[in-house]
C-alpha atoms as an extended CHARMM CRD file, in Angstrom:
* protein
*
        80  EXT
         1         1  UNK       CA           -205.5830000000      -21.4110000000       28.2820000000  PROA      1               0.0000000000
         2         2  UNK       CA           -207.3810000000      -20.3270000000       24.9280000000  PROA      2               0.0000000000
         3         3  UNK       CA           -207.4670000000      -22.0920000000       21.6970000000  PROA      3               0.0000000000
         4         4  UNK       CA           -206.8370000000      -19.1210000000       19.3990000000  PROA      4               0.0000000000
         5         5  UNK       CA           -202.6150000000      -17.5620000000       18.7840000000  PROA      5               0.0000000000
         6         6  UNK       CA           -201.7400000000      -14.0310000000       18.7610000000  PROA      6               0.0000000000
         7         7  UNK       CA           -199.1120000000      -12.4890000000       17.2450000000  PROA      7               0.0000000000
         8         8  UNK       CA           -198.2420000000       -8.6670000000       16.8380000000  PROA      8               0.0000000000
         9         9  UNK       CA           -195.3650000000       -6.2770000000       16.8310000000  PROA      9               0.0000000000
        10        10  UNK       CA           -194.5990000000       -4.8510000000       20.0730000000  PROA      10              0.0000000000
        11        11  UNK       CA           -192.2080000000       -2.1100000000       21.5200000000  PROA      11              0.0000000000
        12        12  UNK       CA           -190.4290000000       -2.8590000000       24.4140000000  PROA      12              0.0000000000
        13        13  UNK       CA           -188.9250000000       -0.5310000000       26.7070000000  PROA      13              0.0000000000
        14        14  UNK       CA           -187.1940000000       -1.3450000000       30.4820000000  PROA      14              0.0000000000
        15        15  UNK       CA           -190.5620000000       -1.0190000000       31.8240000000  PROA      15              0.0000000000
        16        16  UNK       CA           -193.7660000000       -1.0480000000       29.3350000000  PROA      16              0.0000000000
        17        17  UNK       CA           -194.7270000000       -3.6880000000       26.4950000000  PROA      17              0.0000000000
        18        18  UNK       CA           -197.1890000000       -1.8280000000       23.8200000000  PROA      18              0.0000000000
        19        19  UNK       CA           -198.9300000000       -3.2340000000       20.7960000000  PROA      19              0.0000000000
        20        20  UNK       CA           -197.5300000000       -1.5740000000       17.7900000000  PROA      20              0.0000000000
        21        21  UNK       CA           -199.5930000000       -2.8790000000       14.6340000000  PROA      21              0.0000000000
        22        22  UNK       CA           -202.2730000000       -4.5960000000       14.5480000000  PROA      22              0.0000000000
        23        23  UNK       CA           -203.1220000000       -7.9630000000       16.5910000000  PROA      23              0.0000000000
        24        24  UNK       CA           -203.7650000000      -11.0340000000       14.0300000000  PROA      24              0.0000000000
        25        25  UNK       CA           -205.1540000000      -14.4410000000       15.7740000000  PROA      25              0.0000000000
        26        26  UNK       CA           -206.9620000000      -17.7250000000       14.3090000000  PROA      26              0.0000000000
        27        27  UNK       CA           -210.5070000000      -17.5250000000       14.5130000000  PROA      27              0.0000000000
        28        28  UNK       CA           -211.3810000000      -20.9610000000       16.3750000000  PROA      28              0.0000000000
        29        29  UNK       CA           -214.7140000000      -20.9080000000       18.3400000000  PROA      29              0.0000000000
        30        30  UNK       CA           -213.5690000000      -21.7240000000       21.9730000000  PROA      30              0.0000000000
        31        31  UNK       CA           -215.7820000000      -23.0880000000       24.6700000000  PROA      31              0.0000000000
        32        32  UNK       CA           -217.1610000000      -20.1070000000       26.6680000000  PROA      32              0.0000000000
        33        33  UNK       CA           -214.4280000000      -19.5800000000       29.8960000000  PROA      33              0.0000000000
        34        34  UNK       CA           -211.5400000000      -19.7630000000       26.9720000000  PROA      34              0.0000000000
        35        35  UNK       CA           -213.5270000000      -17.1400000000       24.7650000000  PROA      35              0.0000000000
        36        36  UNK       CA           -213.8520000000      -15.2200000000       27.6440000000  PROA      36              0.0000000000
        37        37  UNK       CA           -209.9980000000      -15.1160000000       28.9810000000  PROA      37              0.0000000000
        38        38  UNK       CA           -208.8950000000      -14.5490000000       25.1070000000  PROA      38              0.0000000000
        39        39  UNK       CA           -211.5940000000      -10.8840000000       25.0350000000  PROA      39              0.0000000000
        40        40  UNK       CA           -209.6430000000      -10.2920000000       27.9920000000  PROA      40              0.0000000000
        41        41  UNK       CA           -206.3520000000      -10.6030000000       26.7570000000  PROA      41              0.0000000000
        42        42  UNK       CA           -207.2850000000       -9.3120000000       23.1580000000  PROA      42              0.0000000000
        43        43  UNK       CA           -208.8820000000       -6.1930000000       25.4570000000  PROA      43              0.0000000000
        44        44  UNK       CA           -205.3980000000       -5.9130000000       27.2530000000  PROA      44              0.0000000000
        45        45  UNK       CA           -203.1510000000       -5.3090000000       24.3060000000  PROA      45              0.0000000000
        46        46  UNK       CA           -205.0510000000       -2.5700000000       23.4290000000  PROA      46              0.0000000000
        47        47  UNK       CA           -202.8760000000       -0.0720000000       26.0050000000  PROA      47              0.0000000000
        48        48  UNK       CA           -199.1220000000        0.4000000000       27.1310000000  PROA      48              0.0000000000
        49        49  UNK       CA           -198.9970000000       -2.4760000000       30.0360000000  PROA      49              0.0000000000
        50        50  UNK       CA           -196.1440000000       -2.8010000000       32.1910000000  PROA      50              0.0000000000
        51        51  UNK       CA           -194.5170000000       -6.2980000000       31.7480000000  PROA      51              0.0000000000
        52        52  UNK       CA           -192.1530000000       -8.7570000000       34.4510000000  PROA      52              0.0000000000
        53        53  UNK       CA           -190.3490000000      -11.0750000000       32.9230000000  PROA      53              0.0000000000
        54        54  UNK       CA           -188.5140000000      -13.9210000000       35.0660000000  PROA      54              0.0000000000
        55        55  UNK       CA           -187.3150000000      -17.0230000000       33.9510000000  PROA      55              0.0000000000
        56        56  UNK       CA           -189.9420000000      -18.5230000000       31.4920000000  PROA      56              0.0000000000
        57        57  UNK       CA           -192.7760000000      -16.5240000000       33.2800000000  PROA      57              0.0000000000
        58        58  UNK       CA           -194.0790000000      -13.3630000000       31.7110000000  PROA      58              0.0000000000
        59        59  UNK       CA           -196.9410000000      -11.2160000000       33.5810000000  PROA      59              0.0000000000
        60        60  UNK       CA           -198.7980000000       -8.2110000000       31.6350000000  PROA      60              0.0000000000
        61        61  UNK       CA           -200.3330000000       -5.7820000000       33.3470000000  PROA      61              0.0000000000
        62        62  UNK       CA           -203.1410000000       -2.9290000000       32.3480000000  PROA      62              0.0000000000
        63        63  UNK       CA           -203.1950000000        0.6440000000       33.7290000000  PROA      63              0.0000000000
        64        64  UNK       CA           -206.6660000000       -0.4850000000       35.7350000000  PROA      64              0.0000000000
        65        65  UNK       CA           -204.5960000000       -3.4870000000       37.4590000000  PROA      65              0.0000000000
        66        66  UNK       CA           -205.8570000000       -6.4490000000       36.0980000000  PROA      66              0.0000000000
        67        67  UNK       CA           -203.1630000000       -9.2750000000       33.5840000000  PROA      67              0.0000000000
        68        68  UNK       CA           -202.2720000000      -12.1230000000       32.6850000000  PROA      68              0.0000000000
        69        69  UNK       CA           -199.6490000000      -14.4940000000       33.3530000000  PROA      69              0.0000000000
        70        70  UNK       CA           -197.9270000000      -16.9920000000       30.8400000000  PROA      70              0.0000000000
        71        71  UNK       CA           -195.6020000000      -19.7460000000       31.9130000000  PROA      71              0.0000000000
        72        72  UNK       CA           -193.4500000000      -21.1650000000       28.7690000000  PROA      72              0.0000000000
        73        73  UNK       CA           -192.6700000000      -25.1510000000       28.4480000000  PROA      73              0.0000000000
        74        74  UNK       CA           -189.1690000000      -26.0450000000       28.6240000000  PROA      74              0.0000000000
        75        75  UNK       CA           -188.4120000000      -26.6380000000       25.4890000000  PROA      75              0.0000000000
        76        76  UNK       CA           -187.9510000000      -30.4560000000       24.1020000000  PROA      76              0.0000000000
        77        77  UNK       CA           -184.7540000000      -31.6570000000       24.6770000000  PROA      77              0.0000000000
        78        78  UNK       CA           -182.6800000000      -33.4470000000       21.5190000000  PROA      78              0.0000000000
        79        79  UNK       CA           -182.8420000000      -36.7310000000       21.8880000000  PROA      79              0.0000000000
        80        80  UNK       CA           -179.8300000000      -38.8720000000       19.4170000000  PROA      80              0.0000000000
C-alpha cells in the first residue's frame, strides 16, 4: 500500500476503465517499495486498462499485462 490518494475522472465502459482528466494525488515522500508501487500505478492510468470488479475487489489491468489489485474494508458498522 502507498501513502499518497488518487483521484481522477474515469470512463467506464462493460469492459475498459480509462483516465479521463488529469490524475491529482498528495505529494507525501513514501519509503522506497511504496514510491515504487505508486510510479507503477500512476504509470498504469496513463492507458485504457481492462478492469474486474467482484465484490469489494477491483483488479486493473494494462495492455502489456501487468495491474494492480485493491481490496476495499468493509465499511464501519453503526454502532447506537
Amino acid at each position: 500500500m502507498g501513502c499518497n490518494r488518487f483521484t481522477a475522472a474515469a470512463k467506464v465502459t462493460a469492459k475498459t476503465l480509462t483516465v479521463t482528466g488529469p490524475v491529482a494525488t498528495t505529494r507525501m515522500i513514501c519509503s522506497g517499495p511504496q514510491m515504487k508501487l505508486e510510479t507503477k500505478l500512476y504509470e498504469l492510468l496513463d492507458g485504457p486498462l481492462s478492469y474486474e470488479l467482484r465484490h469489494r475487489t477491483l483488479t486493473l489491468t494494462g495492455a502489456d499485462g501487468e495491474g494492480f489489485t485493491a481490496t476495499g474494508k468493509p465499511a464501519a458498522s453503526a454502532t447506537p
